[in-house]
N, C-alpha and C positions, 0 to 999 in steps of 0.2 A: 504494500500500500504506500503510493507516494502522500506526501501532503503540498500543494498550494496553496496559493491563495484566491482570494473574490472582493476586490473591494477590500482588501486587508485581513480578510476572516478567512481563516483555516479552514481551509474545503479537503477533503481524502479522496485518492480514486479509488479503482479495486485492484490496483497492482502497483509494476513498474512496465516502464520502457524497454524494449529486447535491448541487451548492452551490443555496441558497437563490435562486429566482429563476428555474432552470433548469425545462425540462421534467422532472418525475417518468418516470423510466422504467418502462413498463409491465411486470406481474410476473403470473405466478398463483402461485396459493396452493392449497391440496386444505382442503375444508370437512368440518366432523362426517360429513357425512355425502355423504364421499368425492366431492362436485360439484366442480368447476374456478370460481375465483371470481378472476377478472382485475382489476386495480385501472381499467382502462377502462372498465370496466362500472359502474363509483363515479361518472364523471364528471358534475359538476354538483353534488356531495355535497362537503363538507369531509371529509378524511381523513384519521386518525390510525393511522400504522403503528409499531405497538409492538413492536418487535423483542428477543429476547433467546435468550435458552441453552437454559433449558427450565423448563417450568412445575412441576417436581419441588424446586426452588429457592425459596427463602423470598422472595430479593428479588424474582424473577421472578412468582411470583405476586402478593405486594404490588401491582406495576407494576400487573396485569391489573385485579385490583381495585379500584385507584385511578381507571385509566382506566373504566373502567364507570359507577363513581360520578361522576363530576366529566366528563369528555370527552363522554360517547356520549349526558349528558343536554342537550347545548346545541342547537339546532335545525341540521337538516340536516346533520351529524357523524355518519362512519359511523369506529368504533375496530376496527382490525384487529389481532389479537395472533398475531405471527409467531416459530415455534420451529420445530426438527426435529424436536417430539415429532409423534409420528404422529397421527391426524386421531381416532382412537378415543381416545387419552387425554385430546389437551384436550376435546372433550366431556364425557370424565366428568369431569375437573375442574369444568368450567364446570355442572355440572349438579348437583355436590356442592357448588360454594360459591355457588350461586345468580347465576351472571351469565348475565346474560339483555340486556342491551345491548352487549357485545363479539364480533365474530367471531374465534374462533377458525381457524387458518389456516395449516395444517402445511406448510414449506418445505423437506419431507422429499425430495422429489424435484426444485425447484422452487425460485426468488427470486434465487436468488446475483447474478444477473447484470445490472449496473446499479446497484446497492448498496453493493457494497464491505467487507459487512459477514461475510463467511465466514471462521473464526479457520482460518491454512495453518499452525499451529503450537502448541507448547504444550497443556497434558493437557486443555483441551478444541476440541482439533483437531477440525475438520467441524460443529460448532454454530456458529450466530450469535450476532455479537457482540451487547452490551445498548445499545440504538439508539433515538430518535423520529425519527420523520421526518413531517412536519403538511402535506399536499399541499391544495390549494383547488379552487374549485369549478371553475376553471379548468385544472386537471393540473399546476398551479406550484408547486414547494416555498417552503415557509411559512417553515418552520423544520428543523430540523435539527441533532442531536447525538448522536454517539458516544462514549458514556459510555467516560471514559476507565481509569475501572478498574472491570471488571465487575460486581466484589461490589458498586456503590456503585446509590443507586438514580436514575432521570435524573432532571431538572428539569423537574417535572410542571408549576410554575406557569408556567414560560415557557412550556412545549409548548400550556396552556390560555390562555393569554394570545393566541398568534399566532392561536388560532380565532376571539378576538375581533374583529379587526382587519378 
């Protein structure tokens, strides 16, 4: 169990983060348009799993945004953005502010497990916490960080850095 923050108040998830080096453990996700999208199905691809609360969120979209721009343009990089918003709203986000190199990746039913990153407490109980995690083209974590206070935004240059390598 990690602990963060919310607003300053200690939130818990229901794990930890896979440490760097380990196998990425395999996940699905539900796509725009309702398909099953497993992260084994990437293999051979760099992979950026952007994790966070929901895309109704200032920072949480920044992130998406960011990663579009900067992540999903580097060869062979596929950027996954992971929320419990349902599979019809990140599309129309994603279709309203123009991203078109991010999958969106609703974890509405789905991810928790091998992650770690599920808040069991605090007023945004059952959303994920705000997370990167950079898997390679081999299924190995890269990088990895759980933002420790949610409102904050993650460390995009490291996250684009580990892609380099």
């Amino acid at each position: 169990m990690a602990k963060i923050t919310f607003k300053g108040n200690e939130v818990n998830t229901n794990g930890s983060l896979p440490a760097v080096g380990a196998e990425a453990p395999d996940f699905k996700g539900v796509k725009s348009d309702l398909s099953e999208l497993h992260l084994k199905d990437l293999k051979g691809k760099k992979v950026v799993i952007n994790v966070f609360p929901s895309l109704d969120t200032a920072v949480c979209a920044a992130s998406v945004r960011r990663f579009n721009k900067e992540a999903a343009s580097l060869p062979n990089t596929v950027v996954l953005a992971v929320s419990k918003d349902l599979p019809f709203a990140q599309g129309r986000f994603c279709t309203t502010e123009g991203i078109d190199k991010v999958i969106p990746l609703s974890a509405f039913s789905c991810f928790e497990n091998g992650y770690g990153m599920l808040m069991v407490d605090g007023p945004l109980k059952g959303l994920l916490a705000r997370g990167v995690i950079v898997v390679d083209e081999a299924g190995k974590v890269v990088y990895e960080e759980l933002v420790s206070e949610i409102t904050n935004e993650p460390n995009y240059e490291a996250a684009i850095a580990s892609l380099k390598n």
